[in-house]
C-alpha positions in Angstrom: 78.8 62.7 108.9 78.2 66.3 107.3 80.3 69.2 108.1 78.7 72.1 109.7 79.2 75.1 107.7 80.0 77.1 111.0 81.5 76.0 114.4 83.2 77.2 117.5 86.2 76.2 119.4 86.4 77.3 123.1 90.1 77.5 124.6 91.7 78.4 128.4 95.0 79.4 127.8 97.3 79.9 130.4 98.1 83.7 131.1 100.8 84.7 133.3 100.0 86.1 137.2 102.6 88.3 137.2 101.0 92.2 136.3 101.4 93.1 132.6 101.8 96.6 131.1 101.0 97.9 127.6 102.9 95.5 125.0 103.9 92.7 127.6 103.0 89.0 126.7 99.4 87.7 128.4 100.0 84.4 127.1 102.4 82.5 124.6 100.3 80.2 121.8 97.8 78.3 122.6 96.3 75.6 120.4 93.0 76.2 119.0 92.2 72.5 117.5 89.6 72.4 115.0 89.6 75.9 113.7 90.2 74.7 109.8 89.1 71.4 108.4 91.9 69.2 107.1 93.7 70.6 104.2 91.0 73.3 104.0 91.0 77.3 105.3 88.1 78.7 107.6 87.5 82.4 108.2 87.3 83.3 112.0 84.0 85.5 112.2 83.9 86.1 115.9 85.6 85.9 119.3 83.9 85.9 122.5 86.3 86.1 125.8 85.0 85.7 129.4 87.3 87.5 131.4 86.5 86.1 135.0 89.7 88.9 136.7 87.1 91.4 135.5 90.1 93.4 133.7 88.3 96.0 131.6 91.1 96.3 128.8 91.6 95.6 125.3 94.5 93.3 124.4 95.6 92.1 121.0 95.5 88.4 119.9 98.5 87.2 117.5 96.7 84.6 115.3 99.5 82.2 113.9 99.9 78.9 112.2 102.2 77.5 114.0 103.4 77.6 117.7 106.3 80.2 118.1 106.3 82.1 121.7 106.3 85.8 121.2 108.9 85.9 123.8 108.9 85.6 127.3 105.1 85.4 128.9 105.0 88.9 131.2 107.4 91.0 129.2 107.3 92.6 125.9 107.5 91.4 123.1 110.7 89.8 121.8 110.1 87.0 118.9 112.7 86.8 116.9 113.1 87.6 112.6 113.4 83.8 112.0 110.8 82.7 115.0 108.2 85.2 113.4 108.9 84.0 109.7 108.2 80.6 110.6 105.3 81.3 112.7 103.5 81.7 109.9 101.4 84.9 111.6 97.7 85.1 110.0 97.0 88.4 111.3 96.5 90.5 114.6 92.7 91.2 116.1 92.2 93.8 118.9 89.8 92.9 121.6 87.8 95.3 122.9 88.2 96.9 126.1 85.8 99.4 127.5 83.1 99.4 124.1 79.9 98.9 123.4 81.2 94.9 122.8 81.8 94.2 126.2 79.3 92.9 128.8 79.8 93.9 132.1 78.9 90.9 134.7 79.5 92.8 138.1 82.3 90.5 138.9 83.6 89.4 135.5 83.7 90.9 131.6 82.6 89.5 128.4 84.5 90.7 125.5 82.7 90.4 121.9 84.3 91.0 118.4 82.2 90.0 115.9 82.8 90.6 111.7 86.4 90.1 112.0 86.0 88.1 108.3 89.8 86.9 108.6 91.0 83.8 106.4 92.4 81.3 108.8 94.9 77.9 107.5 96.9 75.5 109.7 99.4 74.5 108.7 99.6 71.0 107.3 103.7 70.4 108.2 103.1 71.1 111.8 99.8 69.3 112.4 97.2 67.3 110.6 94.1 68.2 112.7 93.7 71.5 111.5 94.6 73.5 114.3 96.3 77.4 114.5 97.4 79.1 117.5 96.8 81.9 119.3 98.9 84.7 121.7 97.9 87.5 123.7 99.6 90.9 124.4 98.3 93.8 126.5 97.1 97.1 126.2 96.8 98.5 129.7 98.4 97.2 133.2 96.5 94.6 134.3 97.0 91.6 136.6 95.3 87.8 135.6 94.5 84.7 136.6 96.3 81.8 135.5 92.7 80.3 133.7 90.8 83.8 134.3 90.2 84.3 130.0 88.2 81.4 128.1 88.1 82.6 124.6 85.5 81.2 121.8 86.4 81.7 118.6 83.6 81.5 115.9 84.9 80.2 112.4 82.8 79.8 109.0 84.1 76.5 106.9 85.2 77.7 103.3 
């Protein structure tokens, strides 16, 4: 079977229902399977995120290699020196919040981030089916569902 030179994997990770202020944890990592080919890198070129709690804010995704919790889901930010060294970060994309990116569905939101162009690898000790993971930290007070963001991520095969 050929590999297709682009592809998408769609995620629901699991955010917490407590309310969240600016830099408090959405949602620890979540495993995005798929996202590189076995002992090859892929370049995420989009990310699409229905937001069915309709929460018009931007939030920041931590993209990592392997699974390391950012701290405790629904308070800031407290990963430690050694956690974050061996999480193996890839880099840090900002979602869109009230742009011309995001679609408003009356009831829900549609967050789009497209050219994002950023070299993705897993990491080969800590799985072999070429997954990374992903966390989510907010911007604004907001309140979510448990399963209220599916996110699509968009990668290009190098």
């Amino acid at each position: 079977m050929a590999h297709r030179k682009f592809h998408t994997a769609t995620i629901t990770p699991t955010c917490v229902t407590s309310e969240v202020e600016n830099g408090e944890i959405i949602f620890n990592p979540t495993k995005v399977p798929g996202a590189c080919l076995r002992d090859s890198a892929s370049l995420l070129k989009s990310i699409s995120i229905h937001d069915s709690a309709d929460q018009n804010a931007s939030f920041d995704l931590y993209f990592m290699q392997v699974s390391k919790d950012l701290g405790t889901a629904g308070a800031a930010i407290s990963i430690s020196a050694a956690d974050a060294k061996l999480a193996k970060f890839l880099g840090v994309v900002t979602v869109p919040g009230t742009s011309s990116d995001v679609g408003n569905l009356i009831n829900s939101i549609v967050h789009f981030k497209s050219d994002i162009n950023m070299i993705v690898q897993s990491d080969g000790d800590d799985n072999d089916e070429g997954a990374i993971y992903v966390a989510a930290v907010a911007s604004a007070t907001k309140t979510y569902a448990a399963d209220s963001l599916s996110i699509t991520l968009g990668f290009e095969v190098l």
